[in-house]
SETI-333517 format. One record per residue: chain; residue number from 0; x, y, z of N, C-alpha, C, O, CB in turn; residue in three letters. Coordinates in nm, 2 decimals, always signed. Glycine has a CB too. Layout:
BEGIN
A;NUM;X;Y;Z;X;Y;Z;X;Y;Z;X;Y;Z;X;Y;Z;ALA
...
END
This chain:
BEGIN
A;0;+0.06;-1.37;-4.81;-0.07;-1.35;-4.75;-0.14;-1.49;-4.74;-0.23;-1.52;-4.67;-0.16;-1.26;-4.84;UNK
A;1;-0.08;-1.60;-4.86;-0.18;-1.65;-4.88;-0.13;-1.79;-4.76;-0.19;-1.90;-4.74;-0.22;-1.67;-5.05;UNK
A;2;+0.03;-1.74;-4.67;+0.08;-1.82;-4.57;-0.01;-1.82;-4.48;-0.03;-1.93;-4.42;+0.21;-1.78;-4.52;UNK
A;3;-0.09;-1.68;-4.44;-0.13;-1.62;-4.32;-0.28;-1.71;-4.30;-0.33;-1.76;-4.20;-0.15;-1.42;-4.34;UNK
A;4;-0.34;-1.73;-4.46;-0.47;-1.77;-4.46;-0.45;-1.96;-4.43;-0.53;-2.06;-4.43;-0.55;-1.71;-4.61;UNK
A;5;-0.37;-1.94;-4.42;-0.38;-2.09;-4.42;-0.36;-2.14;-4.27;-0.40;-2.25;-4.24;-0.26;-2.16;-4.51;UNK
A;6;-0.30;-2.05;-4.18;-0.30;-2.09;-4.05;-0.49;-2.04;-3.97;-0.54;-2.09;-3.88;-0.13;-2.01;-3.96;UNK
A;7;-0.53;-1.95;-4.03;-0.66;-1.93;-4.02;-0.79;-2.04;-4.01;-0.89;-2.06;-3.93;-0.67;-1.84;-4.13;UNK
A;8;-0.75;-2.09;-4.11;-0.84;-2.23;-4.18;-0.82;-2.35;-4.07;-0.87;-2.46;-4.08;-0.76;-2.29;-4.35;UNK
A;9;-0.75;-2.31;-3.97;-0.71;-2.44;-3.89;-0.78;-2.41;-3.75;-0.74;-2.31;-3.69;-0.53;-2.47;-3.88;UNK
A;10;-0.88;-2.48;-3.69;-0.95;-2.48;-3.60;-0.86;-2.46;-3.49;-0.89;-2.37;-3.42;-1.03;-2.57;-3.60;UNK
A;11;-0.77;-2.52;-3.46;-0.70;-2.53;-3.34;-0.61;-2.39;-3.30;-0.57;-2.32;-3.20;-0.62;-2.66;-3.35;UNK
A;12;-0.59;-2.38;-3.43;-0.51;-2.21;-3.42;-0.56;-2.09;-3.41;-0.50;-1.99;-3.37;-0.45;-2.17;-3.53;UNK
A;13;-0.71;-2.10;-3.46;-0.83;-2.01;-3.40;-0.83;-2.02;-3.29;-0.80;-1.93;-3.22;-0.97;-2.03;-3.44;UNK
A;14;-0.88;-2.16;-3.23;-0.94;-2.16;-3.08;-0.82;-2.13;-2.99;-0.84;-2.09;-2.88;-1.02;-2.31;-3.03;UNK
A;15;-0.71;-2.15;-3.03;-0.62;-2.10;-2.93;-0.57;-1.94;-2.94;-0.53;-1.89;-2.84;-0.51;-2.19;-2.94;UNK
A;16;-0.58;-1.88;-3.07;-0.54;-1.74;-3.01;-0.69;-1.73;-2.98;-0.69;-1.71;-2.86;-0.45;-1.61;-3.13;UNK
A;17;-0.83;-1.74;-3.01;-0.90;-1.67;-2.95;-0.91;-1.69;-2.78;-0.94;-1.60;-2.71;-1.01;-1.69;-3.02;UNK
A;18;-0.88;-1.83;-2.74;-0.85;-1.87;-2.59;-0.75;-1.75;-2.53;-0.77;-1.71;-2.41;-0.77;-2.03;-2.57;UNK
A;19;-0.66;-1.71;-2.60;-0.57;-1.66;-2.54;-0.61;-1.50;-2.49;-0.58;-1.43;-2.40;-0.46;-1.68;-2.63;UNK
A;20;-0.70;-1.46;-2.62;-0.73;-1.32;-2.67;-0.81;-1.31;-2.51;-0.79;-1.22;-2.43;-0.84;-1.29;-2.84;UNK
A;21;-0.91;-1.43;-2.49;-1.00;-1.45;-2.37;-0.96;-1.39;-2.25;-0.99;-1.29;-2.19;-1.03;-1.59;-2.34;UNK
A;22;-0.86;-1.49;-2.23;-0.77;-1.48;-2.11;-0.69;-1.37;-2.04;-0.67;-1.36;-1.92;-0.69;-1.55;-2.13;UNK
A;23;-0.65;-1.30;-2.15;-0.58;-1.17;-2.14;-0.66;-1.07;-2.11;-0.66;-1.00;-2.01;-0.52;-1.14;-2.25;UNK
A;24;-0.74;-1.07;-2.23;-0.83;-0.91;-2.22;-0.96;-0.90;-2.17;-1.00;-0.80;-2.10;-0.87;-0.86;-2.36;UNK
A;25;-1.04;-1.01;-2.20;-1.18;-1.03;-2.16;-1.24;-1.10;-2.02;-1.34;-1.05;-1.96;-1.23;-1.11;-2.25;UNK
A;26;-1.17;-1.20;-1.97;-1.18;-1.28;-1.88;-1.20;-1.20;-1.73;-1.14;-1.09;-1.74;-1.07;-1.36;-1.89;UNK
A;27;-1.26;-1.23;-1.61;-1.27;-1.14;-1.52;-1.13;-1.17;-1.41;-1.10;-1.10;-1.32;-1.43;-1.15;-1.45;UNK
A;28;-1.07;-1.27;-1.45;-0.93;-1.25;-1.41;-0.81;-1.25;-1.48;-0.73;-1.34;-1.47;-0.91;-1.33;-1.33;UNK
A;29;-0.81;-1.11;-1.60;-0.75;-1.11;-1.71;-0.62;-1.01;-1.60;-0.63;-0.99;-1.47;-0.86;-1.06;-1.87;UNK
A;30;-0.51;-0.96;-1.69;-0.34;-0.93;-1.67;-0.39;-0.80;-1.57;-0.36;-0.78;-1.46;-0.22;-0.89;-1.84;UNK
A;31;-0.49;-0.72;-1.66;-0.49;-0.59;-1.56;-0.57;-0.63;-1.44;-0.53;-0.56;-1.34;-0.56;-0.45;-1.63;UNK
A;32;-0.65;-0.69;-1.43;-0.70;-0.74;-1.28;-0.60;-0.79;-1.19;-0.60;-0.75;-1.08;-0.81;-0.85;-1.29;UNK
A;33;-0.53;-0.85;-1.23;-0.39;-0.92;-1.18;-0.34;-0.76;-1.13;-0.38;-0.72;-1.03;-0.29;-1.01;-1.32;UNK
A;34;-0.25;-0.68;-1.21;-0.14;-0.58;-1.18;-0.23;-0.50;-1.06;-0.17;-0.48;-0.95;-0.08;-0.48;-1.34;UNK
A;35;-0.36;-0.45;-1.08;-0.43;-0.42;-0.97;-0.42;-0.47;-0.83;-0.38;-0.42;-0.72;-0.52;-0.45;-1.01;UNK
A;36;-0.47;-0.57;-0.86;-0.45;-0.65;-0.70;-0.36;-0.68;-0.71;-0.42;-0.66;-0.82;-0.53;-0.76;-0.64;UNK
A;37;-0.24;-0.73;-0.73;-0.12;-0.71;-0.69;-0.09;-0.55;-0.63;-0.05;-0.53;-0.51;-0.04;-0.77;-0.80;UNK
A;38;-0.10;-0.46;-0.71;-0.04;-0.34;-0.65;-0.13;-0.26;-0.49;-0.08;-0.17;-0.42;-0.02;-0.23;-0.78;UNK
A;39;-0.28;-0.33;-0.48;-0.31;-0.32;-0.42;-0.30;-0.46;-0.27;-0.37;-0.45;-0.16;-0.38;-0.27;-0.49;UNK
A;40;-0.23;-0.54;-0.29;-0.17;-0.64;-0.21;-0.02;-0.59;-0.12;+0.03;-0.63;-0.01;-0.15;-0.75;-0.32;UNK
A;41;+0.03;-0.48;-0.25;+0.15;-0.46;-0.13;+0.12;-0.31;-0.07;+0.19;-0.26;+0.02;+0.32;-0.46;-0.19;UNK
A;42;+0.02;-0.25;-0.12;-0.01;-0.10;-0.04;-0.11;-0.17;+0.13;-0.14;-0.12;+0.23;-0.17;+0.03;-0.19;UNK
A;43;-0.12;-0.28;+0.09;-0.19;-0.39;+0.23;-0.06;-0.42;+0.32;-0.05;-0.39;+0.44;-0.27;-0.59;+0.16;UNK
A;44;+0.03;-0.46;+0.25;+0.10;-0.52;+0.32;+0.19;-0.38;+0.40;+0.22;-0.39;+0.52;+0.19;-0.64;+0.22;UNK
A;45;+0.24;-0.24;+0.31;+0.29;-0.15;+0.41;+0.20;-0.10;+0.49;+0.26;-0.04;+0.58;+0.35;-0.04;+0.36;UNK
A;46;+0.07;-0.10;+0.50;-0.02;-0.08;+0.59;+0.01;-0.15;+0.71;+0.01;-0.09;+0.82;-0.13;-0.11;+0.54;UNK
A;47;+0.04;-0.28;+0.69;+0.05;-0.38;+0.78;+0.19;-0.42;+0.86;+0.20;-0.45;+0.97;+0.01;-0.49;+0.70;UNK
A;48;+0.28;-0.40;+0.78;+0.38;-0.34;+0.87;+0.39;-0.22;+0.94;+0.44;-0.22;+1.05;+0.47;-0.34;+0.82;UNK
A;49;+0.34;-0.12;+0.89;+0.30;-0.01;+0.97;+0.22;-0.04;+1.08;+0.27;+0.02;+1.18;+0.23;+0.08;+0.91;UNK
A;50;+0.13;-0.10;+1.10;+0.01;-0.09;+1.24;+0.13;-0.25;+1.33;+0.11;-0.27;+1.45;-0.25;-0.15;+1.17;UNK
A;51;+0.18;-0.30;+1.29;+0.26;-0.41;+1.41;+0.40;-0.32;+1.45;+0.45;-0.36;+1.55;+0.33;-0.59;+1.32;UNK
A;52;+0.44;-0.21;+1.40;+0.52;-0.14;+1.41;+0.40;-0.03;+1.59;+0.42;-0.05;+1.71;+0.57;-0.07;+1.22;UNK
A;53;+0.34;+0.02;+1.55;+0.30;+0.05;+1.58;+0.23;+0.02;+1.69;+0.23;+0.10;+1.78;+0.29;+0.07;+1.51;UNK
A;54;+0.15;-0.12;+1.69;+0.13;-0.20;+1.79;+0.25;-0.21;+1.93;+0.24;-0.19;+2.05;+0.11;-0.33;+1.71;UNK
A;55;+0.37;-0.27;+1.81;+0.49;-0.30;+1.95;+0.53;-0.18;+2.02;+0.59;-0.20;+2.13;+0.64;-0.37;+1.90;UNK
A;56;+0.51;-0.04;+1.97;+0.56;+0.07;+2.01;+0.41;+0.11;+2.15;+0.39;+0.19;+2.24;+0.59;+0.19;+1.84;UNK
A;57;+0.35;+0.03;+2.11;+0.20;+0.07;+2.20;+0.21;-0.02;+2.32;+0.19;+0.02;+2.43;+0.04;+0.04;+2.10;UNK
A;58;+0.24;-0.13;+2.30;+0.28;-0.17;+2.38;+0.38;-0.25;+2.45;+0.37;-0.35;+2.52;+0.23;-0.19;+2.38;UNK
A;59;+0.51;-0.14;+2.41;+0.63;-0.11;+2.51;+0.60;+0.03;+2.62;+0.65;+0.05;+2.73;+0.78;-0.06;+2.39;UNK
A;60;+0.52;+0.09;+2.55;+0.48;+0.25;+2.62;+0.36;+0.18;+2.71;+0.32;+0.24;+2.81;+0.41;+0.40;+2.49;UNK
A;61;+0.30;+0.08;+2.69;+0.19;+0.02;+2.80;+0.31;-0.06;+2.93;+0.29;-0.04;+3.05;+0.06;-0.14;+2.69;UNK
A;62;+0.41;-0.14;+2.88;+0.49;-0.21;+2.95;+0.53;-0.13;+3.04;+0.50;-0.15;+3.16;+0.58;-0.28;+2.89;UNK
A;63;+0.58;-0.03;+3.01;+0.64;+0.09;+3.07;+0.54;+0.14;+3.21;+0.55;+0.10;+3.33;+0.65;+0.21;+2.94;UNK
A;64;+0.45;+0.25;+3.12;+0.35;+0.24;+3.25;+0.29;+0.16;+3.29;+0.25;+0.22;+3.39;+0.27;+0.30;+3.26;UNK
A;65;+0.24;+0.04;+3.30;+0.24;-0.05;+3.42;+0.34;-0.08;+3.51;+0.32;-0.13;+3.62;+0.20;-0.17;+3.38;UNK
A;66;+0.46;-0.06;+3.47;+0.57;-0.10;+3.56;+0.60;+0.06;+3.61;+0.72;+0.08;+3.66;+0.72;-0.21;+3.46;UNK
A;67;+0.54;+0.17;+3.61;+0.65;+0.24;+3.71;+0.48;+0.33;+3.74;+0.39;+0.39;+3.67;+0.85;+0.36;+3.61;UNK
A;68;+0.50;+0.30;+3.86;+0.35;+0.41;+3.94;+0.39;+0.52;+3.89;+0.29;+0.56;+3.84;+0.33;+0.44;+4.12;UNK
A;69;+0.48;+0.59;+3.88;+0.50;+0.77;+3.87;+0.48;+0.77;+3.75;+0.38;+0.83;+3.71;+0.65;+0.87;+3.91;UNK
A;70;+0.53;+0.73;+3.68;+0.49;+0.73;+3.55;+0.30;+0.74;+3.50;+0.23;+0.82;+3.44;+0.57;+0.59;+3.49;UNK
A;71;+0.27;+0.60;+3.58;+0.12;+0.62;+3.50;+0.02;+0.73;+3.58;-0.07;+0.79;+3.53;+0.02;+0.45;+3.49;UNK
A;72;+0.06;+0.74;+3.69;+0.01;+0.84;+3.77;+0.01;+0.96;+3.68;-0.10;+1.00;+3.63;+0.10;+0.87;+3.91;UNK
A;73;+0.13;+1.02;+3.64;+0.14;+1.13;+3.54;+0.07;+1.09;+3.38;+0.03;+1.18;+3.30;+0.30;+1.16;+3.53;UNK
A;74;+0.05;+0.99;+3.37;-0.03;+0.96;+3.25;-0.16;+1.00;+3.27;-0.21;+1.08;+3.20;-0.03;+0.82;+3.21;UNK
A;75;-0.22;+0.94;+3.38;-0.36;+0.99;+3.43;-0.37;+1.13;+3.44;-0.46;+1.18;+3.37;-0.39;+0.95;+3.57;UNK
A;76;-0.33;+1.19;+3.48;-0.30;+1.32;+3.56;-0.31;+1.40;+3.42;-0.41;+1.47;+3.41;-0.15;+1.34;+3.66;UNK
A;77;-0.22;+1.39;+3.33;-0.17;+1.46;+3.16;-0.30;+1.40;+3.10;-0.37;+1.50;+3.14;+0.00;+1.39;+3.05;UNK
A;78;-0.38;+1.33;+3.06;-0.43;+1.25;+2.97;-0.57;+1.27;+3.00;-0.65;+1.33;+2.93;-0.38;+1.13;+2.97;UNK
A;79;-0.60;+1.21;+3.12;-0.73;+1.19;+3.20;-0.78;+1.30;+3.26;-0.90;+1.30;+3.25;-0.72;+1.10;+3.29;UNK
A;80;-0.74;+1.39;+3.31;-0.74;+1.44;+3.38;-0.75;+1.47;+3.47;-0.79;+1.57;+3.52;-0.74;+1.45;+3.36;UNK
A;81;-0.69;+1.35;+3.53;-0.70;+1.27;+3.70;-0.66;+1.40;+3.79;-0.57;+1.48;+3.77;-0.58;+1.10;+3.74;UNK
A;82;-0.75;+1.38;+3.89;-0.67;+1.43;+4.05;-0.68;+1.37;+4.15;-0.74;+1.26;+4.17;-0.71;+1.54;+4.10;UNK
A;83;-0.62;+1.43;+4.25;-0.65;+1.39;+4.40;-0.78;+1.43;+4.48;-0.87;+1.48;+4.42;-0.55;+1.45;+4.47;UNK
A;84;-0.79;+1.41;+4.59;-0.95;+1.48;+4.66;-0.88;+1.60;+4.73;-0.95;+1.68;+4.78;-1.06;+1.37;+4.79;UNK
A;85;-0.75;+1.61;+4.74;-0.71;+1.73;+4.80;-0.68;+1.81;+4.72;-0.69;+1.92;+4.77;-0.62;+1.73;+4.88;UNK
A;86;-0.65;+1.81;+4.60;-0.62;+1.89;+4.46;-0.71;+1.98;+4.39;-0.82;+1.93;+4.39;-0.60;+1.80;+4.37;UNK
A;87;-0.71;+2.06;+4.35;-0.79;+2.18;+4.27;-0.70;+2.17;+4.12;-0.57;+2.18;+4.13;-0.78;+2.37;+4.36;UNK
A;88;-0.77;+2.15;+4.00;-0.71;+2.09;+3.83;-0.77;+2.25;+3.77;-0.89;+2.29;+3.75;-0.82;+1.89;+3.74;UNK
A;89;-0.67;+2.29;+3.76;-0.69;+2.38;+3.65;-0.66;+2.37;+3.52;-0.54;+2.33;+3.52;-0.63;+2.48;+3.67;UNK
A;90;-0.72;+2.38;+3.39;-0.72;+2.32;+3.26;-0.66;+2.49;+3.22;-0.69;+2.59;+3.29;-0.89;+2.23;+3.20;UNK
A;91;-0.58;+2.51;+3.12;-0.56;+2.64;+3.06;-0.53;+2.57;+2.91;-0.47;+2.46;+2.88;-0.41;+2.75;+3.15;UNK
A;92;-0.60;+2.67;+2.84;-0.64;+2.62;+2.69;-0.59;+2.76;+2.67;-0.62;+2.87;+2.71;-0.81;+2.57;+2.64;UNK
A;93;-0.47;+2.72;+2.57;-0.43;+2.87;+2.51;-0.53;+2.88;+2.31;-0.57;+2.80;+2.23;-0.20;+2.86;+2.49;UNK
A;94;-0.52;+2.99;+2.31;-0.59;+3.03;+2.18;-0.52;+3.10;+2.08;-0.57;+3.13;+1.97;-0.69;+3.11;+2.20;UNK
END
């Protein structure tokens, strides 16, 4: 015991586990603030590969219809609900 009290009595051995105690537990960028944002850094990052995934798939399907008239015609037509002036658009909504 009386090993224990003797590293006590020494200023530098105080201020450093208490520095440490600081750092770890108390500090506003202590270990669990850390594991936090870190685990919220890679729920960012699958986010983020998700929407460029997503992006390039948006616009391959944009590349697409700009390059083929029948195609975006029928996009209008499905989507918009484009017509012609000679045309009558019937909408049927099932229930």
């Amino acid at each position: 015991m009386a090993k224990y009290l003797k590293y006590t009595k020494n200023f530098y051995f105080v201020f450093t586990v208490l520095f440490i105690v600081w750092m770890v537990l108390i500090d506003s960028n202590d270990i669990i603030s850390h594991f936090k944002l870190r685990s919220k850094l890679s729920d960012l990052e699958d986010q983020k590969a998700y929407y460029q995934e997503r992006k390039e798939k948006i616009q391959a399907e944009r590349e697409e219809l700009l390059s083929n008239y029948e195609l975006l015609e029928k996009f209008a037509r499905e989507r918009y609900l484009m017509k012609r002036k000679t045309e009558d658009l019937y909408v049927i909504v099932e229930e």
